[in-house]
N, C-alpha and C positions, 0 to 999 in steps of 0.2 A: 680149226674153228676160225671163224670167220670177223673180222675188224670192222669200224664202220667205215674206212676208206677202200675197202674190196666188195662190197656186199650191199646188198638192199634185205628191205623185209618184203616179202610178194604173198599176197593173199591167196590162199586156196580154198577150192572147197572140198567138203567132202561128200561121199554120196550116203543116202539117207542115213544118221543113224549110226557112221562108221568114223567118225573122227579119232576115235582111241586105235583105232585099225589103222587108218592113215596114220597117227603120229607113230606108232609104233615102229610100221613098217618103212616109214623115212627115215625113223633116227638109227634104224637095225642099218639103213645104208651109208649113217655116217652125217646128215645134216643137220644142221641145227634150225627147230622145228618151236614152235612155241604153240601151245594149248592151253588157255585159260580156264580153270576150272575152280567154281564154288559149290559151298557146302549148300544143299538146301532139303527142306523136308518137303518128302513125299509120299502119298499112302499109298505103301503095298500089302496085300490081303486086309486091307480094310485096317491097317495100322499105319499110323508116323513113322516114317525113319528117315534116316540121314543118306544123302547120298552126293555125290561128287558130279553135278552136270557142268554140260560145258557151257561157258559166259556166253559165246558165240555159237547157235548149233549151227552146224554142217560147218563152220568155220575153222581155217587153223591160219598159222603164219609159217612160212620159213623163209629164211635167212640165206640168200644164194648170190652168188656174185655173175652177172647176167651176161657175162663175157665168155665165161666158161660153162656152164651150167645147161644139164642135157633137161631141155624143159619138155620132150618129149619119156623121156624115162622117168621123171618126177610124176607124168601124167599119168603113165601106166601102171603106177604102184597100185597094190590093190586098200582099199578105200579112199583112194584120190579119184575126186570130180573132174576138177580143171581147176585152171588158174583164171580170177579172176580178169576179166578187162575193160576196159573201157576203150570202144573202137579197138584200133589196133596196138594199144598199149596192154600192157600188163597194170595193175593196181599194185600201188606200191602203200606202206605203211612208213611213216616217220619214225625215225629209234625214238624220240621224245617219246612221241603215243605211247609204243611198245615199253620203254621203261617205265612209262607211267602207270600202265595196265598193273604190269608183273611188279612194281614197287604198291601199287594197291591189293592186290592179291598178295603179297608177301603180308603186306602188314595186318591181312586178316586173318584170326586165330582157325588153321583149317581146322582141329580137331573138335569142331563145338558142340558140345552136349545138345540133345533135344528140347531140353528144359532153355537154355538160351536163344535156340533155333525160333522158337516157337512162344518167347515173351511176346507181350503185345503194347502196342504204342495206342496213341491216341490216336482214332481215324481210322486202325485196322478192321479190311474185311474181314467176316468171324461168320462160321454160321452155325444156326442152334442143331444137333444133332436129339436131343431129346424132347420130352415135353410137350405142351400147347403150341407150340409156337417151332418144333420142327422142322429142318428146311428152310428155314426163311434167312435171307443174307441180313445182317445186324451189322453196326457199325461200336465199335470197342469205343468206350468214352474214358473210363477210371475203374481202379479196382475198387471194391467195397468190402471191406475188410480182409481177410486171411482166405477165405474158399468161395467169393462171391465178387463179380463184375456189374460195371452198371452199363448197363449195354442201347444204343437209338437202333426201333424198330419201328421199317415202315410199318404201316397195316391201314389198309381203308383209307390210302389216301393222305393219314396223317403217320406224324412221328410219335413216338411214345419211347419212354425210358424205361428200360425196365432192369430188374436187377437180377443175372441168374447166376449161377453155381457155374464154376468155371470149369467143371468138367462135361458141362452138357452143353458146349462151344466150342468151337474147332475155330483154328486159322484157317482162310479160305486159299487153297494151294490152285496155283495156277501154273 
């Protein structure tokens, strides 16, 4: 493992889609490799669930000492893109950043229920899945009592409040 007096952090990419393939396949070779990843909801078969994306897609970091370091066989690995650059540099990352990422990501709880995932703040996009008003993107205001939200929807130009049942409103996943 690597110190911060022998080493940098160099940004990589990955090719579409395959950064858990790329981290894999570096760390099976021994480097120390950092992948960002949070919890977030997304519907599959037309349900919420949880899932583990990356903070960064196509992005990873690792950790290499640029003295030594075969940046030709880092390249080859399969779900490595390239390394990032600018001109004729490599992109390098600050250990500050990096600690700072992975001490933000540590301190968030990964295993979060859906029910957590999926509370609403004020301001959240939401949109209605059932009823008159179907489809249409809504903006979350306040809850209204136990099984009821008071939700701002455009319509014709104007705003209007209106108040519906929280199960016929989705968070808007993006």
């Amino acid at each position: 493992m690597l110190n911060a007096d022998n080493g940098q952090w160099f940004v990589l990419t990955s090719k579409p889609r395959e950064e858990q393939r790329a981290y894999d396949n570096l760390t099976m070779q021994g480097y120390e490799v950092f992948l960002p990843k949070i919890a977030q909801v997304t519907k599959i078969n037309n349900r919420n669930q949880i899932v583990q994306k990356s903070l960064f897609p196509n992005y990873l970091f690792i950790h290499l000492d640029k003295q030594v370091a075969d940046f030709n066989a880092i390249r080859s690995t399969r779900g490595v893109g390239s390394f990032v650059r600018f001109g004729l540099n490599h992109a390098t990352i600050d250990y500050g950043i990096i600690n700072a990422i992975k001490k933000r990501i540590g301190c968030e709880k990964q295993d979060k229920t859906l029910v957590e995932l999926i509370e609403y703040c004020q301001g959240d996009a939401v949109e209605l899945t059932e009823g008159s008003f179907e489809g249409l993107i809504a903006i979350y205001q306040a809850k209204s009592g136990l099984e009821r939200s008071l939700l701002m929807v455009r319509m014709l130009g104007q705003e209007r409040q209106v108040i519906v049942k929280n199960k016929k409103f989705e968070k808007v996943v993006r």
